[in-house]
C-alpha positions in Angstrom: -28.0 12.2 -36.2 -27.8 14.1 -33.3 -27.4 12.8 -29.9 -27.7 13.7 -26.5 -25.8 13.7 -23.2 -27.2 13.5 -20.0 -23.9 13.8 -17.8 -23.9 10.0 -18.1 -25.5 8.5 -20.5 -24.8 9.4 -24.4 -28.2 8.7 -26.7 -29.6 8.8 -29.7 -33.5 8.5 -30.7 -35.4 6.4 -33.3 -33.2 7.1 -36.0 -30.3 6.2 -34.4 -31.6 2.4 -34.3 -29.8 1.8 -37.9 -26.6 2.1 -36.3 -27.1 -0.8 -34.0 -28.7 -2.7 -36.8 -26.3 -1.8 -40.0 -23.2 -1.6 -37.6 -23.6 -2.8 -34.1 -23.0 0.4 -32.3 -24.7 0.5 -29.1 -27.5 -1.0 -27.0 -31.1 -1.0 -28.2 -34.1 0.9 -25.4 -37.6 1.4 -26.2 -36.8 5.1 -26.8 -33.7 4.5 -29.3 -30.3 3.2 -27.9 -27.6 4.3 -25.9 -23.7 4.5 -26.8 -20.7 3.6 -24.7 -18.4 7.1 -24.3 -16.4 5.2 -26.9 -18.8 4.5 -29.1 -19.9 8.0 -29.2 -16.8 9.9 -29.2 -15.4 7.5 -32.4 -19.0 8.5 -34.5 -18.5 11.9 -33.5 -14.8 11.9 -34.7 -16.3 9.9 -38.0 -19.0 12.7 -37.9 -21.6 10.1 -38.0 -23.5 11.8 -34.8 -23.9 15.3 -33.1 -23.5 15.9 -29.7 -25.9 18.3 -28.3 -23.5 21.2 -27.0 -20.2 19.0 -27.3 -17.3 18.8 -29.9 -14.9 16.1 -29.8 -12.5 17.9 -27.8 -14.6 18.7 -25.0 -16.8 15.6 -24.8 -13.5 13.7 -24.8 -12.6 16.0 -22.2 -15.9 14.8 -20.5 -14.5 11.2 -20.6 -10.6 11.8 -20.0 -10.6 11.8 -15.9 -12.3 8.3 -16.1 -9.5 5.6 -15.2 -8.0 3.9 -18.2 -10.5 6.1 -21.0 -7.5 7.2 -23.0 -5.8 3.8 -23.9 -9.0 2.0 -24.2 -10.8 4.6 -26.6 -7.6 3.9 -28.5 -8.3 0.1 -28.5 -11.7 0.8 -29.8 -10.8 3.1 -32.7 -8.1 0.7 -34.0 -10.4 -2.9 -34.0 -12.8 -0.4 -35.6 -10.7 0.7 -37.8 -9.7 -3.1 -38.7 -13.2 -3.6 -39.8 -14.6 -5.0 -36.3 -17.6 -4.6 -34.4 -16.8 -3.8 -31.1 -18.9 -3.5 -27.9 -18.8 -4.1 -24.1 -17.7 -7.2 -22.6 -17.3 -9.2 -19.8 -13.4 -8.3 -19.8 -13.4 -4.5 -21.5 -14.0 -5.6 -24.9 -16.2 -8.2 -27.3 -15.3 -8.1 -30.5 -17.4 -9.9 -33.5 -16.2 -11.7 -36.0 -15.4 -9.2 -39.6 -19.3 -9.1 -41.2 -21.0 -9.8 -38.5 -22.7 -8.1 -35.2 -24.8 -8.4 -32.7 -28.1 -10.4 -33.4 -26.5 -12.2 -36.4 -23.3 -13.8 -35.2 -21.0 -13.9 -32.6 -18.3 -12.6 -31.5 -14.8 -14.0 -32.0 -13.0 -12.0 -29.5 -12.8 -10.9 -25.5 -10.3 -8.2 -25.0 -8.6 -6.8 -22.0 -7.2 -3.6 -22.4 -3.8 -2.8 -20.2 -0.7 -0.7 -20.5 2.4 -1.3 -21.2 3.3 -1.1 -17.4 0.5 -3.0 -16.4 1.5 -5.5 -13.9 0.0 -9.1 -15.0 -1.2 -11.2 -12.3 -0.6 -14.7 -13.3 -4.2 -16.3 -11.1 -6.4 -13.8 -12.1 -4.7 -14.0 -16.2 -5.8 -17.8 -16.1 -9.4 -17.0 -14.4 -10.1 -15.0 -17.4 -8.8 -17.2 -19.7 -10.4 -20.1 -18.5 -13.9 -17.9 -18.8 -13.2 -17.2 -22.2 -12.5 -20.5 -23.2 -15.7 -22.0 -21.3 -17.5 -19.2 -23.7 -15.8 -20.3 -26.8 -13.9 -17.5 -27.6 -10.1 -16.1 -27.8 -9.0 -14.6 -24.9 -6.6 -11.2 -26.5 -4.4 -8.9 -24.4 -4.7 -5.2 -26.1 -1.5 -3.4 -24.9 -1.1 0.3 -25.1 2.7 1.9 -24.9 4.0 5.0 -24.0 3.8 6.2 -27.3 0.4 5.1 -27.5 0.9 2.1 -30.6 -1.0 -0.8 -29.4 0.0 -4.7 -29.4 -2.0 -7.7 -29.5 -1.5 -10.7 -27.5 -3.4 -13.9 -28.4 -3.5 -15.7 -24.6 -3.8 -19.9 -24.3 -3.7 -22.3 -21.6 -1.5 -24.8 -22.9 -1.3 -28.8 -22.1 1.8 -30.8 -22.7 1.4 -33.2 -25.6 2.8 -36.7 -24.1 5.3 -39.2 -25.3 7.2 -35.8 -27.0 10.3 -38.4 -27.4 11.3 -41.9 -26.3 12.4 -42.1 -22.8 14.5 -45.0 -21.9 15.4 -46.4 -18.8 18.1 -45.2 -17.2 21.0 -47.4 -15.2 22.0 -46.0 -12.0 24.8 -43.3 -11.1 27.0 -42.0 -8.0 27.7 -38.4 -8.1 30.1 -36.6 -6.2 28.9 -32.9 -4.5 30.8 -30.8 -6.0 29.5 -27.0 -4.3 25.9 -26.9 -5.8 26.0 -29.3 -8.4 27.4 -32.4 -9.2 30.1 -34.7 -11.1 29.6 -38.0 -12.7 32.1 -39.9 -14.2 30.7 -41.6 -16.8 32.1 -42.3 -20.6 31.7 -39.7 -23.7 28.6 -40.6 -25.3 26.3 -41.8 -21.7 23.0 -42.8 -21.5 23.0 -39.2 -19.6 24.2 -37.4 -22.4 22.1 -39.0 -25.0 18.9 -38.3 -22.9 19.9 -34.5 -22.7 21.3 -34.6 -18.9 24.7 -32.6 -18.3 27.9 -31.0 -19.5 31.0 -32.9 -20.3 34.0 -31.6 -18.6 36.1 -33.8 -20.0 36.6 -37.7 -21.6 35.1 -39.1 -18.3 33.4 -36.6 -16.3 29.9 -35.1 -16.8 28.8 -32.2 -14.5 25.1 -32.3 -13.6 23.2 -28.6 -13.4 21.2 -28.7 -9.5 17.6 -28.4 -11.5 19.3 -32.2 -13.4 20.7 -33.6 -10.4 17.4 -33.2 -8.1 15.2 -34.6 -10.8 17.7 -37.6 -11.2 17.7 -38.0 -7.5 14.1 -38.4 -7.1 13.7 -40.9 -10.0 16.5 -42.8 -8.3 19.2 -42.5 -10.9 21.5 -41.0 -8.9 23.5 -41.4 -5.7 24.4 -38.2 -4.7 27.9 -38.2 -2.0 29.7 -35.8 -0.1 33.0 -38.4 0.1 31.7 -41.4 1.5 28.4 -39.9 2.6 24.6 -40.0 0.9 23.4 -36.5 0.9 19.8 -36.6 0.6 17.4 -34.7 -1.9 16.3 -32.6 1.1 19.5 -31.6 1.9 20.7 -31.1 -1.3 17.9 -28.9 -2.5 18.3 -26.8 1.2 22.4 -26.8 0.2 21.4 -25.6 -3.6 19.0 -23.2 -2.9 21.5 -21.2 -0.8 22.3 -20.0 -4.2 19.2 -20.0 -6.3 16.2 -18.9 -4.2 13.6 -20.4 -7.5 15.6 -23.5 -7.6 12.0 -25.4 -6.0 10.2 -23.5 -8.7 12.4 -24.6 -11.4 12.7 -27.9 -10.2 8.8 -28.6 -10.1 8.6 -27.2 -13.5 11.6 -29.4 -15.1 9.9 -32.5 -13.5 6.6 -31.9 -15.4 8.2 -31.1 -18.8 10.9 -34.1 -18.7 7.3 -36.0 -17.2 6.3 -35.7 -20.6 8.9 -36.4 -22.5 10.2 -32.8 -23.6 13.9 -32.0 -22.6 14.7 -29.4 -21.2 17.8 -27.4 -21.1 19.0 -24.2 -19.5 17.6 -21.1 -21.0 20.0 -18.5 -19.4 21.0 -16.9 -23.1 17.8 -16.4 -23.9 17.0 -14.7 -20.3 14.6 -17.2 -19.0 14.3 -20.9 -16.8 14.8 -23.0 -19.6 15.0 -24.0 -23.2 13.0 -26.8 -24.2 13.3 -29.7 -27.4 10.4 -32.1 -28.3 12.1 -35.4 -29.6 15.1 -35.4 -31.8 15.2 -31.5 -33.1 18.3 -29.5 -33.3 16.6 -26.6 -32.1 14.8 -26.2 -28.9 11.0 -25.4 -29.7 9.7 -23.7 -26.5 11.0 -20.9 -23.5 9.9 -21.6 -20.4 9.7 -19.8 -17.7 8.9 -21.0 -14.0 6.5 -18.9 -12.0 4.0 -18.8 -8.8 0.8 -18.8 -9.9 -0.1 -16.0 -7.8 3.1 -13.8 -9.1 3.1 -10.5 -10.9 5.1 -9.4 -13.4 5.4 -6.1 -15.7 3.6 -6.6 -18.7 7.0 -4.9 -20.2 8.8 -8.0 -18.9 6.6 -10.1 -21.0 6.4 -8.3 -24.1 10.4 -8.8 -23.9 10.2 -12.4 -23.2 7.5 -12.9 -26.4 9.5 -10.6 -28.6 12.9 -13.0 -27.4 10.9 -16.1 -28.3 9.5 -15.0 -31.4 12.9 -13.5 -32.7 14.1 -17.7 -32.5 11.1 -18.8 -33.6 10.1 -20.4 -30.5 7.1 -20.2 -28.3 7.2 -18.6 -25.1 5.5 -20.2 -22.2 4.9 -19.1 -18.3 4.7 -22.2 -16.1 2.3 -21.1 -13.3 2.9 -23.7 -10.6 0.3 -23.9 -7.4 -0.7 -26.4 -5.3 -2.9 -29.1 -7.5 -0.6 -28.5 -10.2 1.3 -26.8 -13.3 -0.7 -24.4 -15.9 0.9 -23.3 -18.9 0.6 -20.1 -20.1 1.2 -18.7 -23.9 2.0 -15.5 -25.0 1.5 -15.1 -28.9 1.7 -12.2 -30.5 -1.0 -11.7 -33.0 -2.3 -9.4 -36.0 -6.3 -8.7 -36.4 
């Protein structure tokens, strides 16, 4: 079939039209239909089409100064290659469900394409999703590295299951300051300990982490001193933060978790907020990260974080906190 290209637009005439309808290449005019750059450089590379005065090389050429062309023609080749039709989408990509295409089914899939360096803006991530979602469909991060080898990333909005374990009332504690946390001398074996609060220092004192201690505090558990003196919430979070500028973060984040019943621990080894158990399990089941919902990070800093959680078999999770709430974010890794 032979094709031609206007400087913009890539076509194809009459007998083109079986594309569309056999495999879902393209959009369908009066005249024949008309190919995405993508679309028509992977048929010409399949030698499907002919380019009037154009070989692969230079028509890809042609394409190459457009911003992003290079990793998202990749993109498109590999889901083709994995059997899927592929075309245009609200985000860079729809993608239809294995034996099916336009006019007969829909499609499974919206894909944004990025680089590994990409920075990933937390607000505008959860727009996106949420747009997917209200169209049914799975929202999928393509990521392109340096070395060109691509990565999928299956993107949810997550809500906390309640009642994740039994939460029992508490009796109440004084704590003594001790810099920025706190020590509580209670017997091996507290209510504290049992309900996944603090580190024994020895047979009768437990040591309360700043993220515990302020949570306690506001539920009224604890009595936080300096000697004989009540130091306030306020001014202990002021005193604390001193020393950990994302301690507010953190704390909003902890108090919606343990909310729901989850308990959550520090996650230092595994290089993020917190590590979080669901009931009685031995092994913590999620990573949790606190962050602004308007933040930015390196999508090479999540793809660490994922490849952490997954390596312990746990899920990893962004806690995007704003003003009329917490949204959690999941990053799965995924195969088409």
């Amino acid at each position: 079939m032979k094709a031609i290209f206007d400087g913009t637009v890539i076509r194809l005439g009459k007998d083109g039209c079986s594309l569309y309808e056999q495999s879902g290449y393209g959009r369908m005019e009066k005249e024949g239909i008309r190919l995405s750059p993508q679309e028509a450089l992977y048929l010409l590379h399949r030698q499907k089409i002919e380019v009037a005065g154009y070989s692969f090389d230079t028509l890809f050429s042609e394409f190459a100064d457009q911003r992003n062309f290079m990793r998202s023609f990749l993109v498109y080749r590999d889901l083709r290659e994995r059997g899927y039709v592929v075309q245009p989408g609200p985000h860079d990509f729809r993608v239809f469900r294995r034996g099916e295409k336009p006019g007969t089914g829909e499609s499974l899939y919206l894909v944004r394409v990025l680089s590994e360096r990409d920075p990933i803006h937390f607000g505008k991530l959860i727009e996106e999703v949420v747009t997917s979602r209200n169209m049914r469909k799975q929202y999928v991060l393509a990521v392109v590295d340096d070395e060109e080898e691509l990565t999928y990333y299956e993107i949810k909005l997550q809500k906390l299951a309640d009642a994740c374990s039994d939460v029992s009332e508490l009796p109440s504690f004084d704590a003594m300051l001790t810099g920025k946390s706190a020590m509580v001398r209670v017997p091996a074996h507290s209510g504290l300990e049992q309900a996944g609060y603090g580190k024994r220092l020895d047979a009768e004192r437990l040591m309360l982490a700043p993220v515990e201690l302020l949570y306690l505090m506001g539920k009224g558990t604890v009595l936080l001193k300096k000697g004989s003196e009540p130091v306030s919430p306020d001014k202990f979070l002021a005193l604390a933060s001193e020393a950990d500028r994302e301690l507010t973060l953190k704390h909003t984040v902890y108090t919606e978790l343990r909310g729901h019943g989850f308990t959550p621990r520090t996650g230092y080894k595994f290089g993020h907020h917190f590590r979080v158990y669901c009931g009685k399990n031995v092994h913590s089941d999620l990573l949790v990260h606190a962050v602004e919902k308007e933040a930015t990070l390196p999508m090479s800093v999540i793809s660490r974080s994922v490849r952490m959680a997954h390596s312990v078999k746990k899920k990893m999770f962004f806690g995007a906190v704003h003003s009329s709430g917490i949204q959690f974010v999941e990053f799965a890794r995924i195969k088409l």
